[in-house]
Structure formats: structure tokens, C-alpha cells
MMTF fields as JSON, N, C-alpha, C and O atoms, coordinates in Angstrom:
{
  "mmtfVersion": "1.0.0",
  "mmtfProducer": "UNKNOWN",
  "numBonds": 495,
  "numAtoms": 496,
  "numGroups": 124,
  "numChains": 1,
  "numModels": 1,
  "chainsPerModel": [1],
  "groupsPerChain": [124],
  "chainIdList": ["A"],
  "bondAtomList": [4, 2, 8, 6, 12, 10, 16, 14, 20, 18, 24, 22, 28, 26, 32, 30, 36, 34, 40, 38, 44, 42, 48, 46, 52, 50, 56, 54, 60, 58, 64, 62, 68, 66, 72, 70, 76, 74, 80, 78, 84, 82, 88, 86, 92, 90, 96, 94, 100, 98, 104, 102, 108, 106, 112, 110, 116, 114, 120, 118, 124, 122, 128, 126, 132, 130, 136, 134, 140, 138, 144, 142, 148, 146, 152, 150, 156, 154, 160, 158, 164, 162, 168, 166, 172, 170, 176, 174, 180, 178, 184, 182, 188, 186, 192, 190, 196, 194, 200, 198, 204, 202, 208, 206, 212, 210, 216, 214, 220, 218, 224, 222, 228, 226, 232, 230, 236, 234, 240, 238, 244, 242, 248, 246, 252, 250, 256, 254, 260, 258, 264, 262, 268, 266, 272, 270, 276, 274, 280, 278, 284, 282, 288, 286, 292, 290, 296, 294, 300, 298, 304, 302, 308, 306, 312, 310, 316, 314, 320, 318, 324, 322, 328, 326, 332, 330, 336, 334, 340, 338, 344, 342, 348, 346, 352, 350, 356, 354, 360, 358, 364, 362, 368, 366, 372, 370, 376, 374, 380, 378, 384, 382, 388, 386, 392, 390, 396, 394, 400, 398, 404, 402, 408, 406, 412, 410, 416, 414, 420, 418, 424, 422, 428, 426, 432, 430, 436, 434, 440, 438, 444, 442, 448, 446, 452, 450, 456, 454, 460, 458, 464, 462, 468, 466, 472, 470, 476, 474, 480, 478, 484, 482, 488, 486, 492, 490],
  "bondOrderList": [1, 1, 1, 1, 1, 1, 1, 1, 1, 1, 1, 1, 1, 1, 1, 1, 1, 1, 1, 1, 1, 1, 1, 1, 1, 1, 1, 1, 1, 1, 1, 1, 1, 1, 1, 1, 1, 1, 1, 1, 1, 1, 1, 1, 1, 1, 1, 1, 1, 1, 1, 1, 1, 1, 1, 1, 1, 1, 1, 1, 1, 1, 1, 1, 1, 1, 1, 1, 1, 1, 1, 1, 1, 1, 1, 1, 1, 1, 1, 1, 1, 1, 1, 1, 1, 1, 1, 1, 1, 1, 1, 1, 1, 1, 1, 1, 1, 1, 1, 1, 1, 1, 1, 1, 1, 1, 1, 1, 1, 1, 1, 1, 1, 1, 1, 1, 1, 1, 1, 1, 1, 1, 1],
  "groupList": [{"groupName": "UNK", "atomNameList": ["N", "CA", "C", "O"], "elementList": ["N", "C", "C", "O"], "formalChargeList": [0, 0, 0, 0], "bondAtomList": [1, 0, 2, 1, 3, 2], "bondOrderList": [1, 1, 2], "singleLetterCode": "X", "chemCompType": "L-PEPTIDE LINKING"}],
  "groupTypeList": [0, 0, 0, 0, 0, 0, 0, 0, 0, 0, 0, 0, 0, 0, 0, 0, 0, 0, 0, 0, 0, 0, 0, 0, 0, 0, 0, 0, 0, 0, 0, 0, 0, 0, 0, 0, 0, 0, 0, 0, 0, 0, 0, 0, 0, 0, 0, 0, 0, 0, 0, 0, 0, 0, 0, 0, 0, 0, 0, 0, 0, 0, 0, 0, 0, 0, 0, 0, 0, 0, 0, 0, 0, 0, 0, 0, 0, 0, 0, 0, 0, 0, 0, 0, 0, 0, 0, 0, 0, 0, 0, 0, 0, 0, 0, 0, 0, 0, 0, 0, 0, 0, 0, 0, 0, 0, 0, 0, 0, 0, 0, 0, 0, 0, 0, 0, 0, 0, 0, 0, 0, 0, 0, 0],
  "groupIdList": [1, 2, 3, 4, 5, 6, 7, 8, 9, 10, 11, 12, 13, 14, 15, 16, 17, 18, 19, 20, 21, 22, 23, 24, 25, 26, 27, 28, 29, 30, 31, 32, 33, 34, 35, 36, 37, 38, 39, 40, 41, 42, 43, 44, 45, 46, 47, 48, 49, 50, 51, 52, 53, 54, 55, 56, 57, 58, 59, 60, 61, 62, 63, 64, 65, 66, 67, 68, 69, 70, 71, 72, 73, 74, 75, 76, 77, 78, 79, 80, 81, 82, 83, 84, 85, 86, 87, 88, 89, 90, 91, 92, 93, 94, 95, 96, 97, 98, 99, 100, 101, 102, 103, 104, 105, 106, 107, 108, 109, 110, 111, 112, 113, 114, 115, 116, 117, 118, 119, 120, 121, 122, 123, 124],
  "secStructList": [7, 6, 6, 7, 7, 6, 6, 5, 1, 7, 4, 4, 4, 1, 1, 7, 3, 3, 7, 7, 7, 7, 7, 6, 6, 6, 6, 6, 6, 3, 3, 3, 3, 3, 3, 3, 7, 7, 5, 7, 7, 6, 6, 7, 3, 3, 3, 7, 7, 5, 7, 7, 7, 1, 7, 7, 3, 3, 3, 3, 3, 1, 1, 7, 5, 7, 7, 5, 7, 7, 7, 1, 1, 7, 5, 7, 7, 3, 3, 3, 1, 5, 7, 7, 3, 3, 3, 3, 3, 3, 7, 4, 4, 4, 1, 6, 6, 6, 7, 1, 7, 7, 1, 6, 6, 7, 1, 4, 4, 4, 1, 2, 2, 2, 2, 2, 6, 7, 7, 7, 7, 6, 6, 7],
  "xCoordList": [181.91, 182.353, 181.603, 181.95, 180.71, 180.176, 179.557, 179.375, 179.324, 178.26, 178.875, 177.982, 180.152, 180.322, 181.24, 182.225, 180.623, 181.298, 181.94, 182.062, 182.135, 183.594, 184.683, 185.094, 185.032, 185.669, 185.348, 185.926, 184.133, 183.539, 182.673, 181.694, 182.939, 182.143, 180.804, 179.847, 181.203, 179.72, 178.911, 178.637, 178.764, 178.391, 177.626, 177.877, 176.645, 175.344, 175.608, 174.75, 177.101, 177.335, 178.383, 179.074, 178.54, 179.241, 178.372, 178.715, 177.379, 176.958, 177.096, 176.381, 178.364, 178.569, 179.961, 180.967, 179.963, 181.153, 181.125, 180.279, 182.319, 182.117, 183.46, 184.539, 183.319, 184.551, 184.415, 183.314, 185.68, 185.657, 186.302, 187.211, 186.441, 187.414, 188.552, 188.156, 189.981, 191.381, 191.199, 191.039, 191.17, 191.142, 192.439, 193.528, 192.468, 193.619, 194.471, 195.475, 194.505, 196.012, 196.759, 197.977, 196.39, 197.026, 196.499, 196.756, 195.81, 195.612, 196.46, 196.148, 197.725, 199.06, 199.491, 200.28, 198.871, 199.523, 198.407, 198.654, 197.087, 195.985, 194.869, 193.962, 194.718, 193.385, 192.155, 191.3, 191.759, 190.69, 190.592, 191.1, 189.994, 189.941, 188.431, 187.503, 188.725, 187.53, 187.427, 188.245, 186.466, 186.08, 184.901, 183.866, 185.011, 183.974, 183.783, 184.625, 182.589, 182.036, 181.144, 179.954, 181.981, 180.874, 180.173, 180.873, 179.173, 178.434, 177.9, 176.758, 178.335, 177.944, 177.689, 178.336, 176.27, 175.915, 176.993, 177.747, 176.88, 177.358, 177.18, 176.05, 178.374, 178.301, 178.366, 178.302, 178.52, 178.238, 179.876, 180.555, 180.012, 180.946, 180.53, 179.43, 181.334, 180.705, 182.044, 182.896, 182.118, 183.28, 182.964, 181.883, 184.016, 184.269, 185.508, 186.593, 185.463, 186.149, 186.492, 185.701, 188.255, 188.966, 189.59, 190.264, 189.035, 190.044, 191.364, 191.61, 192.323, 193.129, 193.345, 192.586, 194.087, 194.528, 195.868, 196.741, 196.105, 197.428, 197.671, 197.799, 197.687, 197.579, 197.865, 197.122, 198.634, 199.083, 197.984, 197.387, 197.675, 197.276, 197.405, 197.71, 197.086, 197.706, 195.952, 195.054, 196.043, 194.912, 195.275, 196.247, 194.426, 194.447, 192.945, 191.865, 193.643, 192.527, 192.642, 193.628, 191.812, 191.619, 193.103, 193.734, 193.3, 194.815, 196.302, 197.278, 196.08, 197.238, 197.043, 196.001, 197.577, 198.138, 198.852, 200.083, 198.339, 198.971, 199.455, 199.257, 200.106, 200.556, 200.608, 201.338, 200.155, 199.878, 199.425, 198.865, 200.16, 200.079, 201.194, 201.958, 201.225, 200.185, 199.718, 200.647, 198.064, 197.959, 198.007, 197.479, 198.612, 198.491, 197.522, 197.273, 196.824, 195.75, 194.325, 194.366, 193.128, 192.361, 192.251, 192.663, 191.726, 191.763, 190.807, 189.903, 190.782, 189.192, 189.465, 190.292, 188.739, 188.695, 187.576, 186.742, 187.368, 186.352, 186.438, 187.502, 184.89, 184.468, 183.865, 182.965, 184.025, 183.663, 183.117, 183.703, 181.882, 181.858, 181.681, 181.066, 182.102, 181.885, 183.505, 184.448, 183.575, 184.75, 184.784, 183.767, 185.997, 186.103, 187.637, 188.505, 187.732, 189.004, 188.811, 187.756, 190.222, 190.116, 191.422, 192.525, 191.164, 192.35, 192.651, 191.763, 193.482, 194.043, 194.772, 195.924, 193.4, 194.189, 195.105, 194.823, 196.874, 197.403, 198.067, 198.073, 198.413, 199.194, 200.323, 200.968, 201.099, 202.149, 203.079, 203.942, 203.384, 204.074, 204.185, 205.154, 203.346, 203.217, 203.71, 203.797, 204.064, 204.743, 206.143, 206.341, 207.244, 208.267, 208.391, 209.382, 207.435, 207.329, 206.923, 206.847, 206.778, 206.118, 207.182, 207.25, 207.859, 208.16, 209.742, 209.688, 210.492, 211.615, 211.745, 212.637, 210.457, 210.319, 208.399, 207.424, 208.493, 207.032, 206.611, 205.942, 206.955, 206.72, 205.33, 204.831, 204.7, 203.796, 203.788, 202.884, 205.714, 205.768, 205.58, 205.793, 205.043, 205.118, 203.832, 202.865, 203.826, 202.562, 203.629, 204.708, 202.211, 202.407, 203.94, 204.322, 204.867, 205.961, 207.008, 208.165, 206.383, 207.314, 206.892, 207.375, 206.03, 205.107, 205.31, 204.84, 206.099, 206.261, 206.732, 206.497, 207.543, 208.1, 207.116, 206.994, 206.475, 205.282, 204.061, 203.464, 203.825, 203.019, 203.378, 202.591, 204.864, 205.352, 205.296, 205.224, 205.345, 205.095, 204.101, 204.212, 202.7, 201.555, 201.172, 201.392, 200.62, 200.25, 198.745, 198.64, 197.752, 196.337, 196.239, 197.089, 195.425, 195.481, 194.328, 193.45, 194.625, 193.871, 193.013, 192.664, 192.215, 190.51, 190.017, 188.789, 190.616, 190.376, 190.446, 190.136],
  "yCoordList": [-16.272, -14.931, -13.915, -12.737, -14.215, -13.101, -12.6, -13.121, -11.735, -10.924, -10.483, -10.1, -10.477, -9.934, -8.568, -8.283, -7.764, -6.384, -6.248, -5.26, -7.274, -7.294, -5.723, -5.643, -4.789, -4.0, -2.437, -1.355, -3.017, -1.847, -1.335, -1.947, 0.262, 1.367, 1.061, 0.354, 1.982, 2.31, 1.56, 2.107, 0.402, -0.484, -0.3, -0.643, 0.252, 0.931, 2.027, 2.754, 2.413, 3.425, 2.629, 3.296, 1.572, 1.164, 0.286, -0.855, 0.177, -0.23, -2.401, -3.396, -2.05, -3.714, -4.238, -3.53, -5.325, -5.48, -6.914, -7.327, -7.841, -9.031, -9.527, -8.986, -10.646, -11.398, -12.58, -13.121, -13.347, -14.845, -15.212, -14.411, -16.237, -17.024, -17.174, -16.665, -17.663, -17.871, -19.126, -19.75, -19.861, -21.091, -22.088, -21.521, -22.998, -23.692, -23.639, -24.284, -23.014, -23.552, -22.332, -22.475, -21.191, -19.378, -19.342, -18.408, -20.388, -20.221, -19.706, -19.015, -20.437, -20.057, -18.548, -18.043, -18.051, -16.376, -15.471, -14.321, -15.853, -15.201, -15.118, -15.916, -14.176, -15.054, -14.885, -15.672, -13.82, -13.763, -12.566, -11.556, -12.49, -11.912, -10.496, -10.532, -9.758, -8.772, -7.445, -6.648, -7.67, -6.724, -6.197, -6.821, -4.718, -3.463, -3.109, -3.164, -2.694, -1.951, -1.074, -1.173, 0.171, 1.57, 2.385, 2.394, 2.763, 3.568, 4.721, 4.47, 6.069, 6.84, 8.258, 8.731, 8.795, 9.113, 10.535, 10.711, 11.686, 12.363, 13.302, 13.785, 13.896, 15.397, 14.874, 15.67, 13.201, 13.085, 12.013, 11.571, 11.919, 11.201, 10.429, 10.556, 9.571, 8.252, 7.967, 7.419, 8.439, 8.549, 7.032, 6.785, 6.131, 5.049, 5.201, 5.574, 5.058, 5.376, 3.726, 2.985, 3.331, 2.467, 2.594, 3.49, 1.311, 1.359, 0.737, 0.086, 1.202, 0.711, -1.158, -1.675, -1.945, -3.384, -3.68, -2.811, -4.99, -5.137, -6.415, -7.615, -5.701, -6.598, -6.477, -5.529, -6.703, -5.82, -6.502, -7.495, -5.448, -6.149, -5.454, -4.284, -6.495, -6.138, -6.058, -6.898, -4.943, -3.772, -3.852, -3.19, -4.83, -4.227, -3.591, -3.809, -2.452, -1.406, -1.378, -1.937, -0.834, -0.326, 0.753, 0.68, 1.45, 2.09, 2.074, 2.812, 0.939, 0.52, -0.754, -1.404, -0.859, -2.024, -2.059, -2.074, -2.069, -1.361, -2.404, -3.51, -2.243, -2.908, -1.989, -1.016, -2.042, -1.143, -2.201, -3.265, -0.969, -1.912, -2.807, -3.476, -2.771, -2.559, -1.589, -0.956, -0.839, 0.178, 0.562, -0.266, 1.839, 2.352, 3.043, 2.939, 3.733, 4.684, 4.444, 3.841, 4.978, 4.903, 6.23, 7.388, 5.709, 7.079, 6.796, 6.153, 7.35, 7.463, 6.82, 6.146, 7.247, 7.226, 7.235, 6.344, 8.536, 9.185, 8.571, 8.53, 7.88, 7.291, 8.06, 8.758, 8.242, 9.139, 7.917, 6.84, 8.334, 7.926, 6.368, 6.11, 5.371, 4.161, 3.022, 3.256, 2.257, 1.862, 0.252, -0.42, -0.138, -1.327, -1.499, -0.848, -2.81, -3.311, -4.71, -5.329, -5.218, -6.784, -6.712, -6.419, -6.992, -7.185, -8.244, -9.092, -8.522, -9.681, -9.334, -8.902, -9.715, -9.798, -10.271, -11.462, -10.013, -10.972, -11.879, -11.293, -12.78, -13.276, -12.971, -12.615, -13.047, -12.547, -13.03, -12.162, -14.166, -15.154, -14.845, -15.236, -14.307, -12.946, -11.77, -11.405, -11.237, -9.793, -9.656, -9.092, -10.661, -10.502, -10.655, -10.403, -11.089, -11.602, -9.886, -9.714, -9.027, -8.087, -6.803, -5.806, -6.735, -5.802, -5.785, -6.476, -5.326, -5.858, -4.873, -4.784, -3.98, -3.156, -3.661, -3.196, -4.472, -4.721, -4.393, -5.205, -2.951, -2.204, -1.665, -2.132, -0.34, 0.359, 1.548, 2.138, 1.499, 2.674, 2.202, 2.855, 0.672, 0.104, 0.583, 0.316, 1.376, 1.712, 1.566, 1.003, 2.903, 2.62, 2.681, 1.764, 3.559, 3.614, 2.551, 2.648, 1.389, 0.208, -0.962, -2.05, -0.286, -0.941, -0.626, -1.192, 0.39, 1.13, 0.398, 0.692, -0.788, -1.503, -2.354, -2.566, -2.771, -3.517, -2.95, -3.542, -1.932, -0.945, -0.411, -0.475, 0.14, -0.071, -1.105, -0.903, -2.368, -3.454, -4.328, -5.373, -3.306, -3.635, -2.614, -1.403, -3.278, -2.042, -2.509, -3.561, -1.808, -2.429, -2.681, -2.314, -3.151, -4.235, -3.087, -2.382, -3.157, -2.01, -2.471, -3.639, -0.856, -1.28, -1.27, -1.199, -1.32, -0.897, 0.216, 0.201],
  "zCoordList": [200.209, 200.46, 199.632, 199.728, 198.91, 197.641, 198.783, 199.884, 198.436, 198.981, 200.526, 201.281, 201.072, 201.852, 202.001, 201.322, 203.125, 202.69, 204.587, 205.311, 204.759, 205.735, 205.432, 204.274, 206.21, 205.707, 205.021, 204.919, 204.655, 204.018, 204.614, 205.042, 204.793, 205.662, 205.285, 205.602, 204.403, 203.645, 202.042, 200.974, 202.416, 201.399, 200.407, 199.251, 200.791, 199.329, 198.898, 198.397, 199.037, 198.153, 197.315, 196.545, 197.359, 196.096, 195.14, 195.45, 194.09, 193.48, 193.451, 193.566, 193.244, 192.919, 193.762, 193.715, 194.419, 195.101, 195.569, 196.363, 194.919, 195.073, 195.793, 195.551, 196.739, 196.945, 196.598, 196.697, 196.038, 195.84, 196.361, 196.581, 196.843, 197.813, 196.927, 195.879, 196.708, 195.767, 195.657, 196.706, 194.369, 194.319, 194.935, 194.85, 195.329, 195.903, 195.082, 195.383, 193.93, 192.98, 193.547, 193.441, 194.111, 194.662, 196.268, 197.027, 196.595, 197.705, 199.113, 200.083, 198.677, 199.346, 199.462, 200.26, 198.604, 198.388, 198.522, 198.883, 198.26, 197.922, 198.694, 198.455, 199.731, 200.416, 199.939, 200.346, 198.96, 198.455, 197.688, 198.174, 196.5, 195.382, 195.773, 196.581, 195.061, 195.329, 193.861, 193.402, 193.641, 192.583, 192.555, 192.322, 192.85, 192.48, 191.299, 190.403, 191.196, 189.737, 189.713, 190.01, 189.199, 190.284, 188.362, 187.35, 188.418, 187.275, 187.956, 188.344, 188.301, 188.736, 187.826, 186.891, 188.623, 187.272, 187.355, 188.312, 185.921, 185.637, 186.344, 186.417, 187.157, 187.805, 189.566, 190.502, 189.727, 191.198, 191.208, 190.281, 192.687, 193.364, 194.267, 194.806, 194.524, 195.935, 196.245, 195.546, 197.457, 198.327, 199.054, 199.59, 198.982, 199.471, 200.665, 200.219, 201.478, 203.044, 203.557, 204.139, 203.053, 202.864, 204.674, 205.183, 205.296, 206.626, 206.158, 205.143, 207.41, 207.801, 207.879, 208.698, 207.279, 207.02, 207.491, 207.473, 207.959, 207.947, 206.812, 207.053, 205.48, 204.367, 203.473, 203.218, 202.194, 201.027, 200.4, 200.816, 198.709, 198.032, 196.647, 196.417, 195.746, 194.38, 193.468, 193.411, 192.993, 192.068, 190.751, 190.389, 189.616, 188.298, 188.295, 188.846, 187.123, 186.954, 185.4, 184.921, 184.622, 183.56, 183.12, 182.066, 183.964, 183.505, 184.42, 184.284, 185.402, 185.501, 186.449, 186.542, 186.756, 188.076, 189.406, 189.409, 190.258, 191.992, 192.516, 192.013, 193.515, 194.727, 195.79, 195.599, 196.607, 197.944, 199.375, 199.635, 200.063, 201.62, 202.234, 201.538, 203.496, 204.07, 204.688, 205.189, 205.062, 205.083, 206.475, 207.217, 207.183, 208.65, 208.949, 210.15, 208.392, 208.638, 207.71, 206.638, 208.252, 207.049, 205.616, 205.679, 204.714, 203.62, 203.075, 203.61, 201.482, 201.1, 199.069, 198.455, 198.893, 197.195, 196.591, 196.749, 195.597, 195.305, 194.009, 193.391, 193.38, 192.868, 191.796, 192.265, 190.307, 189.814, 188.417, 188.306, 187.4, 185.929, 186.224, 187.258, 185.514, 185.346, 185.523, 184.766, 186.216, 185.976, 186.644, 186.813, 186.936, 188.103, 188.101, 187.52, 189.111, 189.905, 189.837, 189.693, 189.986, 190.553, 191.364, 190.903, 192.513, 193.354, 193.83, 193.741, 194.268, 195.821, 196.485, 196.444, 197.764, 199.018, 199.311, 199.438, 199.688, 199.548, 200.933, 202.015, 200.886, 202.013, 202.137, 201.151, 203.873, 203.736, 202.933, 202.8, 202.216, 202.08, 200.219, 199.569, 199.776, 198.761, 197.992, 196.819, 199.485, 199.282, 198.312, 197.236, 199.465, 198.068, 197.056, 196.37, 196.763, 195.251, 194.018, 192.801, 195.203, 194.03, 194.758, 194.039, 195.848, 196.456, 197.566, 198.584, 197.401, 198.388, 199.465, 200.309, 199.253, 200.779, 200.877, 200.287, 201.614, 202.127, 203.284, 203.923, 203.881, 205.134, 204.444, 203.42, 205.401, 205.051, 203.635, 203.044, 203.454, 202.327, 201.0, 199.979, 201.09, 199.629, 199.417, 200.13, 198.32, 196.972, 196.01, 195.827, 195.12, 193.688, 193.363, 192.635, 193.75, 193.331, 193.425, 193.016, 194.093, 194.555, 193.012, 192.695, 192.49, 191.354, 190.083, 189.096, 190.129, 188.72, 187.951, 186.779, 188.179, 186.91, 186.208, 185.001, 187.16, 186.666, 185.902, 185.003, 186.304, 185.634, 183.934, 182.989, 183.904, 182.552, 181.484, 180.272, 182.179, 181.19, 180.535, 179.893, 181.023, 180.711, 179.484, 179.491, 178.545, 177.385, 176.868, 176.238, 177.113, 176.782, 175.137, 174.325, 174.937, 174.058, 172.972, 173.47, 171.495, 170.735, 170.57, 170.396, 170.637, 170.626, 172.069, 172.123, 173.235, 174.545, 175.265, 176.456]
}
């Protein structure tokens, strides 16, 4: 799966973008892992144009941790400075485990508890 950009509009505007397959021990929940890593230079943006999925998936980031999806429409997300993600795709079989509304209105706010109980580690 590396190197595939299944999904993604516009691919060479994201610098770095990997998928790994979920190893069989999460395989059940996980169908595959994906992490970007964008360095853009100062004063510019790279608009990444996210379709529409019928898929939740769970986002750690540098300042928090998501759960979103599944998504109805497409949207965007403007890419600014230096950063990254690691997500999973998840299976349906997944969802409750992070969410007890797993319709389309689950985002961040279905996440907030989880988000509180992460505290980065000093020196980060």
C-alpha cells in the first residue's frame, strides 16, 4: 500500500504520504494506517481537497487526537508550516469503541474526552 494515493485529489501537493497495511494483531478494526508530512515553506498554503468516504477514522496529531466520520460531502484542509498525522482507517466493527453516535455527526466533539486525556510529554 505505500505509495498509494487512492483518494487523494491532488497528490504532489502533499509532500509525503504513506499507507501501511494494519498488521493482523488490529486487523479486525483497522484497515489501514496513513500518515502525511507536509514542510511548507513560509508565507504559502497547500490546500489538500479531502473527498467524501463512507468510513470513520481516528487522527493523532501533534495537538490533539480526532475521530471523525463518516464523511457526507467533500471539504478541504489548508496545509500551512511543517507538521504531520497518523491515522486509521477504521472498520465498521471499530466505531463503537470510540463513539456511541457513529452517524455522519461524529467529529471532534464526539472526541473530546479523549482529547483531554492526552498531555504531551515535556520537552515536546
Amino acid at each position: 500500500m505505500e505509495g498509494s494515493f487512492k483518494g487523494i485529489l491532488y497528490p504532489a501537493r502533499l509532500p509525503t504520504f504513506n499507507r501501511v497495511p494494519a498488521p493482523a494483531s488490529v486487523a479486525g478494526l483497522v484497515q489501514w494506517f496513513w500518515i502525511p508530512e507536509w514542510d511548507i515553506e513560509p508565507g504559502r498554503t497547500s490546500r489538500q481537497h479531502l473527498i467524501a468516504y463512507p468510513a470513520s477514522n481516528l487522527v493523532v496529531q501533534p495537538a490533539d487526537v480526532v475521530f471523525s466520520g463518516p464523511t457526507t460531502r467533500a471539504a478541504h484542509r489548508d496545509l500551512t508550516g511543517s507538521g504531520w498525522a497518523v491515522g486509521a482507517l477504521l472498520r465498521p466493527a471499530a466505531v463503537p469503541l470510540f463513539t456511541d453516535n457513529p452517524g455522519p455527526s461524529a467529529t471532534r466533539r464526539s472526541f473530546w474526552r479523549w482529547k483531554n486525556c492526552i498531555r504531551p510529554s515535556s520537552g515536546q
